[in-house]
N, C-alpha and C positions, 0 to 999 in steps of 0.2 A: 644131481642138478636140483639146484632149491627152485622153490613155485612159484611163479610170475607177482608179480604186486603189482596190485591196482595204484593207478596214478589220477591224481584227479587233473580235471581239464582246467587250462592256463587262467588263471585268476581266481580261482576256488582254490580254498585250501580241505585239507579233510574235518576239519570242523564243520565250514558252512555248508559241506555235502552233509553231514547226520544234523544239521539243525531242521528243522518241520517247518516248513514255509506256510501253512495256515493261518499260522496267529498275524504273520505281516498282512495277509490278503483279508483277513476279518476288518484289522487295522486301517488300511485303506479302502476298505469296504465303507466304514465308520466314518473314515474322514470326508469323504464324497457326499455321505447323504447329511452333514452332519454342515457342510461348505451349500449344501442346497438349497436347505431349510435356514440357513444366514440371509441366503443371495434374498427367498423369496421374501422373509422378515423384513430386508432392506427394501425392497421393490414395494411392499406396502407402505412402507414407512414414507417412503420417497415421492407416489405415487399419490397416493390418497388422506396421507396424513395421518397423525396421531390423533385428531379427532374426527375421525370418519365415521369410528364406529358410534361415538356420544354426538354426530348428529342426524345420522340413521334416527337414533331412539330419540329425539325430539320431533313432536309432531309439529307440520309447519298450519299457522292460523290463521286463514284467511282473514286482513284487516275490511273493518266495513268504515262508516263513517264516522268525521272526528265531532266532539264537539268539545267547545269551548267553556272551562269551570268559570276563567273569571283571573283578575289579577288579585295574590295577597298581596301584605305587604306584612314583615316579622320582623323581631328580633334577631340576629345570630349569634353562635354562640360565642361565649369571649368576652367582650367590653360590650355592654349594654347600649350605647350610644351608635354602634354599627348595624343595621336593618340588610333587610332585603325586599326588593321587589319583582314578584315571581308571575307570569305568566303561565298556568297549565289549560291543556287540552286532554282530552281523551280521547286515545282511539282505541274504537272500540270491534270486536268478531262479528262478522257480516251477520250473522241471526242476531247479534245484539237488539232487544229493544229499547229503544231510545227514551222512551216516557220511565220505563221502569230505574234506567240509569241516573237519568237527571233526577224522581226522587230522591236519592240520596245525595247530591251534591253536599250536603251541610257536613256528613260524616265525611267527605272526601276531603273538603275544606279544613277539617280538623285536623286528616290525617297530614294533609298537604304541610300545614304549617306546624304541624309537631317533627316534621320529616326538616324542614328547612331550617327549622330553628335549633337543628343538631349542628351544623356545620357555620366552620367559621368564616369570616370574609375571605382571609385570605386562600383558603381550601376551594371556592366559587374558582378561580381564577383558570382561562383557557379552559380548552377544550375536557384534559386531563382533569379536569375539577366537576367539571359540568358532568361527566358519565357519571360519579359515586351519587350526584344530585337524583340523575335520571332513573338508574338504578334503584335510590333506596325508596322516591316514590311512587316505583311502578311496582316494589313488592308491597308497601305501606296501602296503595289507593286497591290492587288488585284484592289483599285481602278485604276492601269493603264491598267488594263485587265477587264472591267465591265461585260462582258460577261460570264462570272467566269471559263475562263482558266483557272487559276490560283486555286488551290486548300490553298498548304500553302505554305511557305517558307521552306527549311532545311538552317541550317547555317555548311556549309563547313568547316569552319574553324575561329578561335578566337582569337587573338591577342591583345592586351591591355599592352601599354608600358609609 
């Protein structure tokens, strides 16, 4: 009588009985923690945004009181015969002192209109024109105030002829 043989159970065949089931359960081990750290990735993204973390690190500065430089009136750049006329204020960080500020108006005035007389008429135009405005003179005036009196600029008033 020859000796019994093993049979494997209905839908195995004898390969996937000697194959080492480890390396699939590592595998989905990997995939699960791997689907986790996606999901949570997403949830921040989703959540608090891609600038969450850059305005954590901006410190916020309490605004004190504004005060008014004064209107210029420049050149813009481009055709010499097209002006502007400019409105700024200052607002300034609640310790700001205010005698110490307005000393320098004359360097802010300088910077004001070296800042305005970069841009051209048509680049003024709506809102989308006015922020590069607002922007380059509240880097231009803050550096005549390093100490960071100066919070931001307001523009008073806009003129472009």
């Amino acid at each position: 009588m020859s000796a019994p043989t093993a049979t494997a159970p209905v839908g195995q065949t004898d390969t996937d009985a000697s194959a080492p089931r480890r390396p699939r359960r590592k595998l989905l081990f990997i995939g699960i923690v791997v689907a986790v750290l996606l999901a949570g990735a997403a949830s921040y993204v989703l959540v608090l945004g891609p600038d969450a973390a850059a305005d954590e690190a901006v410190p916020v500065v309490e605004e004190g009181a504004v005060i008014e430089v004064g209107t210029l009136t420049t050149n813009l750049a481009g055709t010499p015969a097209q002006y502007a006329r400019v409105g700024v204020a200052l607002v300034l960080s609640a310790d700001a002192d205010q005698s110490e500020v307005t000393a320098r108006f004359p360097l802010v005035k300088d910077a004001a209109i070296a800042e305005i007389g970069r841009h051209a008429a048509a680049s003024l135009q709506g809102e989308e024109g006015l922020e590069p405005l607002r922007r380059g003179l509240t880097e231009r005036i803050q550096a005549v105030y390093p100490d960071g009196e100066v919070v931001r600029i307001a523009l008073t008033e806009l003129l472009v002829q």
